[in-house]
N, C-alpha and C positions, 0 to 999 in steps of 0.2 A: 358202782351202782348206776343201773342206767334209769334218765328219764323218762318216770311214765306219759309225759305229756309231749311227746317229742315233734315239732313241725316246722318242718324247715321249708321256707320259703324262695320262689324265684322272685327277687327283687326287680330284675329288670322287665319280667313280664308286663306287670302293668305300664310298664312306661316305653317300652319298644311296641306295645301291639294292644287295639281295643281286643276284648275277649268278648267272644260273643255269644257264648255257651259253653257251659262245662261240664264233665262227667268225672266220675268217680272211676276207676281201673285198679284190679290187686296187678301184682307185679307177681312174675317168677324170677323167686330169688335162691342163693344157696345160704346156708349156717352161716359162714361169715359176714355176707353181707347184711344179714337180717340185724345180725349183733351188734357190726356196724354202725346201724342207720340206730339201731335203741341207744347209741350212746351220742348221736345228732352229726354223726363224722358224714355227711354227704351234701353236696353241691346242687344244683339246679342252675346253675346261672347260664353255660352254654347249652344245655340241652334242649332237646327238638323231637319231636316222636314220626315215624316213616312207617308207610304201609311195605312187607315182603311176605310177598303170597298171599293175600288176604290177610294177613294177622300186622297188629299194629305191635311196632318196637319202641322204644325210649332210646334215644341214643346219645351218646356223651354224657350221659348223668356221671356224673363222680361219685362213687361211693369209696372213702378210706377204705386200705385193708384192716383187717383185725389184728392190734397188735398180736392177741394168746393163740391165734392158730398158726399151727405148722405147714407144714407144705400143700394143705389142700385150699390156702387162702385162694383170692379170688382175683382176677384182672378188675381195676377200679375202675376204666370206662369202657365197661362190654355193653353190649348190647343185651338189655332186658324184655321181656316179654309182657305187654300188657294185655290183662285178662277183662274183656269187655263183652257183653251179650251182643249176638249176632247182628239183630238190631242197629244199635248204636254204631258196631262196625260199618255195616251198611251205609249209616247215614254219614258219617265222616269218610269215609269215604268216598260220597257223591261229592261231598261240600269239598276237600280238597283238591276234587278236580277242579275245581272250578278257579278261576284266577284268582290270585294275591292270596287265597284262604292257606293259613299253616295251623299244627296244633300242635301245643306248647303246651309242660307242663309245668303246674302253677307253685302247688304245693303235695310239700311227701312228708303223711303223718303215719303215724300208728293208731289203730280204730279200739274200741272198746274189747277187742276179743286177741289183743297184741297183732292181729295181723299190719302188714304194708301197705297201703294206702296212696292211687298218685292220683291227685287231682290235674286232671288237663281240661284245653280249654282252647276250642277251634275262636283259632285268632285273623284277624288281620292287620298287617302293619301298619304301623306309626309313617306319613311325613314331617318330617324334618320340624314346619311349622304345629304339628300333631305334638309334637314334645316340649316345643318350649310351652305349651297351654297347660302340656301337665305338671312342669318346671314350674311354671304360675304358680298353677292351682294347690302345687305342692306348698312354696313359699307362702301362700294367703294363707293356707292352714295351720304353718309353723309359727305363723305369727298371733295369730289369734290363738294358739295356745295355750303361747309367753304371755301375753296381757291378759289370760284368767288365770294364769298361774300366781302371776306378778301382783295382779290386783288394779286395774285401770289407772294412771295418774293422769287425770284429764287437768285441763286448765287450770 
């Protein structure tokens, strides 16, 4: 039985690269892979999305094959097609000419109507100092978690 809620996240997005806007993209997928990703078998952690011809790709995303299909399974890191209005094209498009800008995508859920769903999100990198802040910011929060969890034992 597959997850209706399924959303698989890129963990290192937010900590390699500020996001500085994001868009919503369906993907062209095949039967397997759709079935796949309902049961949460897919990755985001190396992935990166590239303009070829004017149309923007996903690339490296990992999607497991299916175990119950036969020989019409799928290659797990091909290249997929993301489906975005003209528009939007256009505009990341300009913006990744531009120095340091890449776009990343964030999170791959399934929407109210079972379709696939990639959120991306024109990024730019992290320095080095840029991460230990989120490293910080991360630790301040795990800790003030534990102490409402826990219940304050002050003095």
């Amino acid at each position: 039985m597959s997850n209706p809620q399924v959303r698989i996240r890129n963990k290192k997005s937010e900590y390699a690269y500020f996001l500085v806007e994001s868009f919503t993209a369906g993907i062209v997928l095949t039967g397997s892979e759709i079935k796949s990703i309902r049961e949460g078998k897919a990755n985001l952690a190396d992935a990166y999305c590239q303009f070829k011809d004017n149309e923007l790709f996903v690339i490296n995303m990992h999607i497991a094959e299916y175990t119950m299909a036969s020989h019409y399974n799928h290659e797990p890191k091909r290249e997929r097609k993301l489906l975005l209005t003209r528009r939007e094209l256009k505009k990341l498009m300009g913006k990744v000419q531009e120095k340091g800008f890449t776009i990343i995508p964030t999170v791959l859920y399934i929407n109210d109507k079972g379709l696939a769903k990639l959120e991306i999100a024109l990024a730019r990198g992290k320095h080095f100092y840029d991460k230990r802040e989120s490293i910080k910011d991360k630790d301040l929060k795990r800790e003030l978690d534990r102490s409402r969890r826990h219940g304050f034992q002050g003095e």
